[in-house]
C-alpha positions, -999 to 999 in steps of 0.1 A, spaced: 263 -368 -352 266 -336 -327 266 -304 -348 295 -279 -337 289 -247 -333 292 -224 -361 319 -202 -344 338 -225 -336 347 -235 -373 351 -203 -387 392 -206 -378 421 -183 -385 426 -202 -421 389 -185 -426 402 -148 -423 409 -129 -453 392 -93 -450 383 -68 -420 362 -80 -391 322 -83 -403 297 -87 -381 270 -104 -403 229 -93 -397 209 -124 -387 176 -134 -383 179 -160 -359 169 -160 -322 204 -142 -310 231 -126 -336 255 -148 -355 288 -129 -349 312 -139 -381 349 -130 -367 369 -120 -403 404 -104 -380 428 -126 -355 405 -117 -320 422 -103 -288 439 -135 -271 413 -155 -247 414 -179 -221 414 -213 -234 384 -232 -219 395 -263 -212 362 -285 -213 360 -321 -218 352 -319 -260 384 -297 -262 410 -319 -239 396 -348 -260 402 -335 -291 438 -325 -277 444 -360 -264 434 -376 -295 452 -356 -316 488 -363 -295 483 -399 -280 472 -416 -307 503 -407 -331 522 -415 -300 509 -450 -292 514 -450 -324 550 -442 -328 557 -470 -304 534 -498 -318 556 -532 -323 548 -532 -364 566 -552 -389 572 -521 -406 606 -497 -414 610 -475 -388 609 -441 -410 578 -451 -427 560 -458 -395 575 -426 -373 560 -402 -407 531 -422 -406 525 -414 -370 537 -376 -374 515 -377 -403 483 -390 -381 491 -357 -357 489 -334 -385 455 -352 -398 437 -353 -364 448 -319 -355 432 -305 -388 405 -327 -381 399 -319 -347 407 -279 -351 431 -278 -320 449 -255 -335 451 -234 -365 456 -250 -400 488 -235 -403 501 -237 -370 495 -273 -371 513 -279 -403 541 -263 -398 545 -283 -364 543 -315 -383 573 -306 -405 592 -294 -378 586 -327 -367 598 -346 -398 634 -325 -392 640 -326 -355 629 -364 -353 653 -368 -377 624 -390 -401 642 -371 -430 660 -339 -435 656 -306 -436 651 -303 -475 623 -327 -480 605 -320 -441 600 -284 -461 597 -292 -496 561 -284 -497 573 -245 -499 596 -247 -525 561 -265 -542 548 -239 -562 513 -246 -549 515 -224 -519 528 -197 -542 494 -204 -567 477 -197 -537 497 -166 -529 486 -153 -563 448 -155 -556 452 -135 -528 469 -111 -543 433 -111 -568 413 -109 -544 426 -81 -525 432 -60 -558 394 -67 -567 380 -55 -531 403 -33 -528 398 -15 -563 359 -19 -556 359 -39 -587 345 -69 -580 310 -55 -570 311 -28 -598 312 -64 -620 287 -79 -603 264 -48 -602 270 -47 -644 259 -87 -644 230 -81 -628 216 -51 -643 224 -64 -679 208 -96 -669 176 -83 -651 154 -75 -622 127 -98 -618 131 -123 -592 139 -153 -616 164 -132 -636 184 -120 -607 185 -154 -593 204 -162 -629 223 -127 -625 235 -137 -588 248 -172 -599 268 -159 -631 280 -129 -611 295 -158 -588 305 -179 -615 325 -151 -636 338 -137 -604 355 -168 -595 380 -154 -621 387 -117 -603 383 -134 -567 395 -168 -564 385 -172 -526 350 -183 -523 351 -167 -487 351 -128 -502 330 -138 -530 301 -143 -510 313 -116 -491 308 -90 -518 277 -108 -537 257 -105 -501 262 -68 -502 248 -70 -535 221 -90 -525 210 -74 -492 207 -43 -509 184 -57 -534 162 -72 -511 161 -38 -490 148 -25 -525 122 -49 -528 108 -36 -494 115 -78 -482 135 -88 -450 152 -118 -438 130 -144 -439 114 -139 -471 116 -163 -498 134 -138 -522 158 -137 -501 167 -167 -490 168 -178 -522 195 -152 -529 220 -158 -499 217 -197 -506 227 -198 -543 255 -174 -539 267 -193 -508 265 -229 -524 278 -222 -558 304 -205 -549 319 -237 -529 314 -253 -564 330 -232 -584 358 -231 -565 364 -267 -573 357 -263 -611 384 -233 -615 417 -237 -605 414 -206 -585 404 -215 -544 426 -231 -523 409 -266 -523 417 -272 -561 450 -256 -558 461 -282 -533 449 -305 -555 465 -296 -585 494 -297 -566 490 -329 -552 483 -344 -585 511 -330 -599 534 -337 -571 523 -371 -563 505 -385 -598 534 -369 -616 506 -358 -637 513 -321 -652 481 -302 -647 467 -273 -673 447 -243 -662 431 -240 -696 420 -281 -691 410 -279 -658 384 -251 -670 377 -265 -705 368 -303 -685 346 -287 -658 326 -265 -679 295 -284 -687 289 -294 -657 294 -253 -649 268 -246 -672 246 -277 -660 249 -265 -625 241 -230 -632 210 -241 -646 197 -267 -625 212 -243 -595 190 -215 -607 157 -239 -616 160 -254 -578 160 -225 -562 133 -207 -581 107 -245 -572 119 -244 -535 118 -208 -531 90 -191 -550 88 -152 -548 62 -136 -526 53 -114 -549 52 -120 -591 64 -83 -591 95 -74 -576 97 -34 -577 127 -11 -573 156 -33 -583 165 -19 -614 165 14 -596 191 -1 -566 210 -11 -592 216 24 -612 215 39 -578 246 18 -566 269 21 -601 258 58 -600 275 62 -565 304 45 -575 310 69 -603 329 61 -632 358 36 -638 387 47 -616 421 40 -627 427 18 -596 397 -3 -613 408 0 -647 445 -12 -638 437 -43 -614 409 -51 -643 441 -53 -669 465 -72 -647 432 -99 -642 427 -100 -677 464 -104 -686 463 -136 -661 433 -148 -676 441 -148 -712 478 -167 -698 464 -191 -678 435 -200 -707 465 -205 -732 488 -221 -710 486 -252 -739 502 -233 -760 529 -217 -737 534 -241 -712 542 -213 -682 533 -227 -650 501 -210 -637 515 -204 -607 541 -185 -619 519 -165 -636 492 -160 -605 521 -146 -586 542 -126 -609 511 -109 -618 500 -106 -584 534 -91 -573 534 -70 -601 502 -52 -585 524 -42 -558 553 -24 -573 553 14 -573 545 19 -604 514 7 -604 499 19 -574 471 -11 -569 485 -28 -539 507 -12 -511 532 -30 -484 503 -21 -459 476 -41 -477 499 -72 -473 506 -68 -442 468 -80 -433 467 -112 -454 470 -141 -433 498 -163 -443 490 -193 -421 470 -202 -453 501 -206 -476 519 -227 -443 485 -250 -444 493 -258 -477 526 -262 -479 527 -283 -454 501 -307 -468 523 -310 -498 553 -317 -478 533 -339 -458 525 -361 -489 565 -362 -499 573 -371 -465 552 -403 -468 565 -410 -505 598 -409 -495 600 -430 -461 574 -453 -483 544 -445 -459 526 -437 -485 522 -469 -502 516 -486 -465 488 -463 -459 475 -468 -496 472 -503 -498 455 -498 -461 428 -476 -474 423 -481 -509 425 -516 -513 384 -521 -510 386 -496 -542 406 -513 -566 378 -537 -580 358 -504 -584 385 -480 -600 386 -510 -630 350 -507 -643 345 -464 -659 310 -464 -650 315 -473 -614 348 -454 -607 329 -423 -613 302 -427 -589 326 -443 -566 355 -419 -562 324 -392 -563 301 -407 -532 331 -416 -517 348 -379 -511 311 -369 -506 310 -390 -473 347 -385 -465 343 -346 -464 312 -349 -437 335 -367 -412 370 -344 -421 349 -309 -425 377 -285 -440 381 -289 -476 417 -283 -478 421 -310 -450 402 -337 -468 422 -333 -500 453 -332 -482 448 -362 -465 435 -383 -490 447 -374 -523 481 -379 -520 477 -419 -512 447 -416 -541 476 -403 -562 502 -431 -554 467 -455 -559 461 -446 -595 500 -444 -604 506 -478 -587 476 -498 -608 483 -479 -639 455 -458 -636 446 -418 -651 454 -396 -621 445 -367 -638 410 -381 -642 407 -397 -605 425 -366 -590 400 -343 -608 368 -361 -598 381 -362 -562 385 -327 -558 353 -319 -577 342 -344 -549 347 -319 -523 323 -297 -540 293 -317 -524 283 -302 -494 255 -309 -470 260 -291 -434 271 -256 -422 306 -267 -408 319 -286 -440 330 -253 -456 341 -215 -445 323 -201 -476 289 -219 -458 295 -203 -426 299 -170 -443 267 -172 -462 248 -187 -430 257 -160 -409 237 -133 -428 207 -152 -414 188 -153 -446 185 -192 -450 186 -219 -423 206 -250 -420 180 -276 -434 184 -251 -464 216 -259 -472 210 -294 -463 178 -297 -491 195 -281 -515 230 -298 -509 215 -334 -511 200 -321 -545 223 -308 -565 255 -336 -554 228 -360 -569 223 -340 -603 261 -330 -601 270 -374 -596 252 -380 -627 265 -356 -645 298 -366 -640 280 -400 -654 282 -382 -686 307 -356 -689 335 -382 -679 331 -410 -701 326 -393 -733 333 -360 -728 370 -355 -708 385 -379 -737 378 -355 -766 400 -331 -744 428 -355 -738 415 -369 -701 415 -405 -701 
């Protein structure tokens, strides 16, 4: 298959923090746009009015098709194939295209207003509101690299240890900066510095090593925390469509094994496929004092965003015991930040987030109770899943099925978000319809999405690729790797493991 170009799929759902232009070391500069550009004339080629055609005529044709089936199911059907290939196709943004779809639902009159819109009364957009609101407080506050420096200094400086250092930094970072997107954004400062120190450059094995287990994990743990916006639509989804209540505290509790198994195989990989230069890596540790030394002691912007996280934290990971939604608590606390009286957040610093990523959402979960309530959703489900059924019955199977199966689904439908949005709602009405867990099959979808194997399947891989410290086949090697090791685990983990914890 033809490989886009990697500007063209870093899209407005991609920018969360100032424009960057990221260092490269290929033949001409990889420039990484982070802010809405100056508007452009649209080049209208013959990949882009194809895309546009596909993505209008084909729900159109559609619309008109002579089908035994009800007229409202087929119309959200086809509205529904318009938001699909245009998030698909990237015509527009993610936002913009959602929010045209449920505009569509109302003024076509294929239901009202109430349920066209549901998705934002849905508190998933609001979840994902909330881990904004983190991540801005910890860039903001500086405090996510003053963490990450800490990690890494406590952990070590040889080249083996800081590989271990970069991948827990990540890992316990996921909690202070739920988008994997400024993650990687902060650990690459970190990293670029250190291999400065080393007196290495791009190209060097240190470093590549570096860039690529900050920029793959963090795609992972994205999926294995309820904290990026891929397994916040999906708890949503689940919840919304399985009718399955979700818990923060499970979520993690389920998932971390195969954390802890990924962190280690992660960090064994890397070390075999990229061996040091040098046994000896000089000057780290020096970087390292250097860099907390210049930031100077806790500030009391630090020390407050640090106590808001940590108040969100200790809710979410008891949320068993209190039963408050997790989104309510993500954005309470994240409003909280903003009020005068705390002085972390001011009016001006959300005036730059980009909002088109709560309409993308929101619109994928009012896409799903469109279908559910013209019954579209149980057309398209018996359509797609019916090959699945036989599959879904045997535990063994299921796994590696519903695992190999999002794999390959996410290298045709590249945005994370999109593939879950597309796809888990009529996996939901699946496992309800045949009796099924949808907790379980919702969760190993989702963690699904988690396999990656090419630039464009993911903004955090674009990110990472555009310091110019590893190459595609990089990702690609690695990729192929660890969504084996990460299939079997899930071999184990499921089975005997998510039923101690009340997953069945």
């Amino acid at each position: 298959m033809l490989k886009p170009s990697i500007d063209k799929w870093v899209t407005d759902a991609h920018r969360m923090t100032p424009a960057m232009s990221a260092p490269t070391g290929h033949s001409r500069p990889v420039e990484i746009a982070l802010s809405v550009p100056a508007p452009a004339s649209i080049s209208f080629d013959f990949r882009y009015v194809l895309r546009i055609g596909a993505s209008i005529l084909v729900p159109i044709v559609f619309w008109f098709l002579p089908l035994n089936l009800e007229p409202k199911a087929q119309h959200a059907i086809a509205i529904s194939l318009f938001m699909i290939l245009g998030w698909a196709t990237e015509i527009m943004d993610h936002g913009v295209i959602g929010l045209t779809g449920c505009y569509l639902f109302w003024a076509l009159k294929v239901v009202n207003f109430e349920v066209a819109f549901s998705g934002f009364a849905n508190d998933t957009p609001w979840f994902l509101m909330g881990a904004i609101l983190f991540g801005t407080i910890a860039s903001k506050s500086g405090l996510a690299k003053r963490v990450a420096y800490l990690i890494t200094l406590r952990i070590g400086t040889s080249y083996s240890r800081l590989l271990l250092a970069m991948i827990l930094s990540d890992f316990f970072l996921t909690l202070l900066v739920p988008s994997g997107m400024a993650r990687v954004t902060v650990m690459a400062a970190v990293a670029a510095g250190l291999v400065g120190a080393f007196g290495l450059s791009v190209g060097s094995n240190v470093g590549r090593g570096m860039f690529l287990i900050i920029t793959y994990t963090a795609g992972v743990f994205d999926k294995t925390i309820i904290a990026g916006a891929a397994a916040i639509t999906g708890r949503g989804v689940i919840e919304s469509v399985g009718h399955t209540p979700v818990l923060w505290s499970q979520w993690l509790v389920a998932f971390l094994p195969s954390d802890i198994i990924t962190i280690l195989i992660a960090w064994r990989l890397t070390l075999w496929l990229y061996p040091p230069e040098t046994a000896s890596l000089p000057g780290g540790i020096t970087y390292l004092q250097d860099e907390l030394r210049d930031a100077g002691p806790w500030t009391s912007l630090e020390k407050k965003g640090l106590a808001l996280m940590v108040a969100a934290i200790v809710l979410w990971a008891t949320d068993f015991l209190h039963h408050i939604s997790p989104s309510m608590i993500g954005l309470g606390i994240g409003l909280l930040s903003v009020f005068p009286f705390m002085r972390i957040l001011e009016t001006a610093d959300l005036r730059k987030l980009n909002f088109l990523q709560l309409f993308f959402v929101a619109a994928a979960v009012s896409m799903g109770n469109v279908l559910s309530v013209t019954k579209g959703l149980a057309i398209l489900t018996n359509t797609v899943f019916a090959w699945l059924e036989p599959l879904l019955q045997n535990n063994w199977l299921s796994i590696l099925a519903l695992y190999w199966t999002g794999f390959a689904y996410h290298i045709f439908l590249a945005s994370e978000i999109s593939m879950l949005a597309t796809s888990l709602p009529l996996l939901m009405n699946f496992a309800t319809a045949h009796g099924l867990s949808a907790l379980k099959i919702g969760m190993l979808w989702v963690f699904s999405s988690g396999g990656k194997i090419f630039i464009y399947q993911s903004g955090v891989l674009v990110i990472g690729y555009g310091y110019g410290y590893f190459r595609s086949k990089d990702i690609l090697r690695l990729g192929l790797l660890m969504s084996f090791v990460d299939s079997l685990v899930m071999l184990v983990v499921v089975p005997f493991y998510w039923p101690l914890i009340g997953i069945r």
